[in-house]
C-alpha positions, 0 to 999 in steps of 0.5 A: 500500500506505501508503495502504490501511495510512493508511486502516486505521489512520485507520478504526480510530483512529475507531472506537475513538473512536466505541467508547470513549464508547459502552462508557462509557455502556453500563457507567453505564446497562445494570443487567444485567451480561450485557447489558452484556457484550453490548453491548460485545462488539456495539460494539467487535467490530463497527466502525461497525455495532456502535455504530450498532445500540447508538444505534438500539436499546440505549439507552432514550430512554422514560425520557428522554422520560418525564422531560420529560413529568412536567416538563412535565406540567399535569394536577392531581394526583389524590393524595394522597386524602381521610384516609377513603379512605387509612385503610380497612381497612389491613393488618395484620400479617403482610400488614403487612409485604408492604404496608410493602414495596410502600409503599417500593417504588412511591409511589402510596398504597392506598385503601380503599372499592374494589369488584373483580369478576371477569369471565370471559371476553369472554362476561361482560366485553365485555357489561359494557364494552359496557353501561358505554359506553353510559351514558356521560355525560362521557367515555370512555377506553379503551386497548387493546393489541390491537382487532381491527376483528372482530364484536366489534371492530365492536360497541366501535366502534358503541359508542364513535361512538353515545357520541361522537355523543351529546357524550361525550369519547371517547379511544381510544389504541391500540399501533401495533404491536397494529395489526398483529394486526388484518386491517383497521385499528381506527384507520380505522373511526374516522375521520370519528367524533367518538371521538379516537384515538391510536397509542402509538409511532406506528411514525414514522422517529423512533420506530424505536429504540422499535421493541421496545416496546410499550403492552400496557396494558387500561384503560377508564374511564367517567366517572371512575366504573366502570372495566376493567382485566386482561389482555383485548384486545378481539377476537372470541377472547375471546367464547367463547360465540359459538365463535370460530375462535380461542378465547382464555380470559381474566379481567377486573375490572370496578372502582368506587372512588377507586382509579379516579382512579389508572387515569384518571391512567395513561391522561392521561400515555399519551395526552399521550405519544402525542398531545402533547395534555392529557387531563383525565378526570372524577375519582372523587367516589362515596360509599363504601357498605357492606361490598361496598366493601372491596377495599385497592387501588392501581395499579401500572405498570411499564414501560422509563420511570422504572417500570422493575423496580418490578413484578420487585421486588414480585414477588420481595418477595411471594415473599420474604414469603408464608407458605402458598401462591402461585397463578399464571396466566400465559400466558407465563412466562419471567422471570429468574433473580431470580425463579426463585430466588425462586419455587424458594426459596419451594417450598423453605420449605414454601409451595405454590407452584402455576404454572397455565400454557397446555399449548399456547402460541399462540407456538410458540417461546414455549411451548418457551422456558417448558420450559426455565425451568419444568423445573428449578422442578418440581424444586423442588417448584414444582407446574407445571400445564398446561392443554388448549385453548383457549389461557389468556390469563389472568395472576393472583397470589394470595399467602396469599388476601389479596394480588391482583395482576392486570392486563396483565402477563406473567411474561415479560422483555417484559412486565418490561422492555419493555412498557408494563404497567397492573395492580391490587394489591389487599387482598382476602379475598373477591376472593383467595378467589374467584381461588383457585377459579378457579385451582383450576377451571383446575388440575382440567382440566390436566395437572400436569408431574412430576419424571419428565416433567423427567429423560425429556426428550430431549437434542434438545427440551432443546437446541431449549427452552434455545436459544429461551430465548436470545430471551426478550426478543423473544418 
């Protein structure tokens, strides 16, 4: 009986040894304070099993480990930009002041000289894409969350090896957990091509506690010259006009201008993460011609590195400082209470704040969460449309017809804290005018949720809305 009582007192003794250190860490590292909460009850509640689960998956070791790659990072630094490029076409106020606060907020400068155009679905981006592989002189640089080794995966990959074949520098970096989605597997059709590839988070024994994170970043830069970014995977969804099984709507831009130079650097650092190996792209060096080259851009990453919560605190600076109206499509919507308040307190000064967003999601306990967090928005004068299939997979923000911001990101925790994210902020009236009617376009098919759809709901689908909504960092 001493000996059990000798052996308790010892156990216990080590686990407050253990468990102390660790709570300690956990109040200097965790921002959220419910997190925190949390995590101490996890470590001290559960002995021994507490701490390790803490270890494996509540610390995060990407900022580290991006910390010493920028220490040890060679590539040339592509900024700051010639003066006539930087001085474009600044803005003026009142977008003066949403401009001053994205400055303050993420130090990569805007550019002028920049050319965005929309692409409507994989019917018109993957042409496009395909089109720019195949005058490829130099090099090639695509990452994509999601390749689907598909008709259309089939089509990007004869693309890429004809390139490589030719004596372009290809570089294909996929997410290991986007792999997944794929029957077969993109990263075997390369092999035995020329074209280079490399997993982001290769799914390895030491790559376990980043198990919960992913590269969710769409970029394709040919030659330094024309570039893609959005919201797009490469799958045979998104091809509408060939009437998948699955259709998927979605937006992409094609880009040209010095802000290309920004998505090139964005593409080294994740490939010299993944692969250990340098990438050099070819740098912008187009002459800016005309009026068409307007668009004031830069871009902005965000990500569970040293980009955490830059993008959440745009977004809510946007919010903060808009005068007329906000459109917004995602695919998913459950951010935090930060930006709640914010979109709530926006429809509460007058500005039409408008939420487009898919009626059925392709996640089922993705789509009930959202119920529970755009309800109460709707009560606040928020204008929440829902749109018939097929499911919408676009993410667009357009602030007064001015300011931009499109790219990969999500209005979700995933996306805000978890994800690797790629998106492009732009000044651009024609560019803001041109997503306004496509917002409007998707508003005219949908269904727009009122006060009454909010206060009928039943007790039971609010229970099962609010309990999903628990998980909204795993959806």
């Amino acid at each position: 009986m001493d000996d059990q009582v000798t052996g308790i007192s010892f156990a216990a003794i080590l686990h407050l040894f253990i468990a102390i250190p660790i709570c300690g860490h956990i109040l200097l590292n965790k921002e959220q304070p419910s997190a925190a909460i949390a995590w101490i009850g996890v470590v001290t509640l559960s002995p021994f099993v507490g701490p390790a689960l803490y270890w494996f998956f509540g610390i995060n070791r990407i900022q580290r480990r991006a910390r010493r790659l920028h220490s040890r990072n060679t590539l040339r630094p592509r900024y700051p930009y010639p003066p006539a490029w930087e001085s474009r076409t600044r803005p003026v106020p009142p977008e003066a002041q949403l401009f001053h606060l994205g400055e303050a907020i993420h130090a990569v400068p805007f550019v002028g000289g920049n050319t965005v155009m929309p692409l409507m679905n994989g019917d018109a981006a993957y042409p496009a894409m395909l089109d720019a592989i195949a005058r490829a002189r130099h090099s090639i640089a695509l990452s994509s969350y999601i390749f689907d080794y598909d008709a259309t995966g089939e089509r990007f990959v004869a693309a890429l090896t004809a390139a490589a074949n030719r004596g372009v520098a290809v570089r294909v970096l996929l997410d290991d957990f986007g792999t997944w989605y794929s029957p077969r597997s993109i990263a075997r059709a390369f092999k035995g091509t020329k074209v280079r590839t490399a997993r982001f988070l290769s799914g390895r024994l030491r790559d376990l506690p980043f198990i919960n994170l992913r590269n969710h970043r769409k970029i394709l830069v040919i030659d330094g010259q024309e570039g893609f970014i959005g919201g797009m995977n490469i799958r045979h969804g998104n091809a509408l006009a060939e009437k998948p099984a699955s259709p998927v709507q979605d937006i992409h831009f094609r880009v040209q201008g010095p802000v290309l130079d920004q998505l090139n650097s964005v593409f080294e650092n994740d490939w010299t993460f993944a692969s250990g190996e340098a990438a050099l792209l070819p740098s912008w060096h187009g002459e800016i011609l005309g009026t068409a080259h307007d668009a004031f851009a830069r871009v902005i990453t965000n990500g569970p590195d040293e980009a955490l919560d830059k993008l959440q605190l745009l977004l809510a600076g946007a919010l903060a400082t808009c005068r007329t109206r906000v459109a917004i499509m995602t695919p998913y919507f459950l951010p935090n209470e930060t930006l709640v308040s914010a979109l709530s307190v926006a429809a509460l000064r007058g500005v039409d704040v408008e939420l487009i967003l898919p009626e059925v999601s392709n996640i089922r306990p993705m789509g009930w969460a959202m119920q529970a967090v755009w309800g109460p928005l709707v009560m606040h004068g928020v204008r929440v449309t829902l749109t018939p299939p097929p499911f919408d997979h676009s993410k667009v923000l357009v602030v007064d017809g001015t300011w931009v911001l499109v790219g990969s990101t999500n209005w979700d925790q995933r996306s805000l804290r978890l994800n690797f994210e790629a998106n492009l902020e732009c000044y651009d009236g024609g560019l803001g005018t041109a997503l306004e009617a496509y917002v409007a376009a998707r508003r005219a098919t949908g269904r727009r949720v009122t006060r009454e759809d909010v206060v009928s709901l039943s007790l039971p689908l609010q229970l099962r809305n609010s309990f999903f909504r628990l998980f909204a960092s795993y959806l």
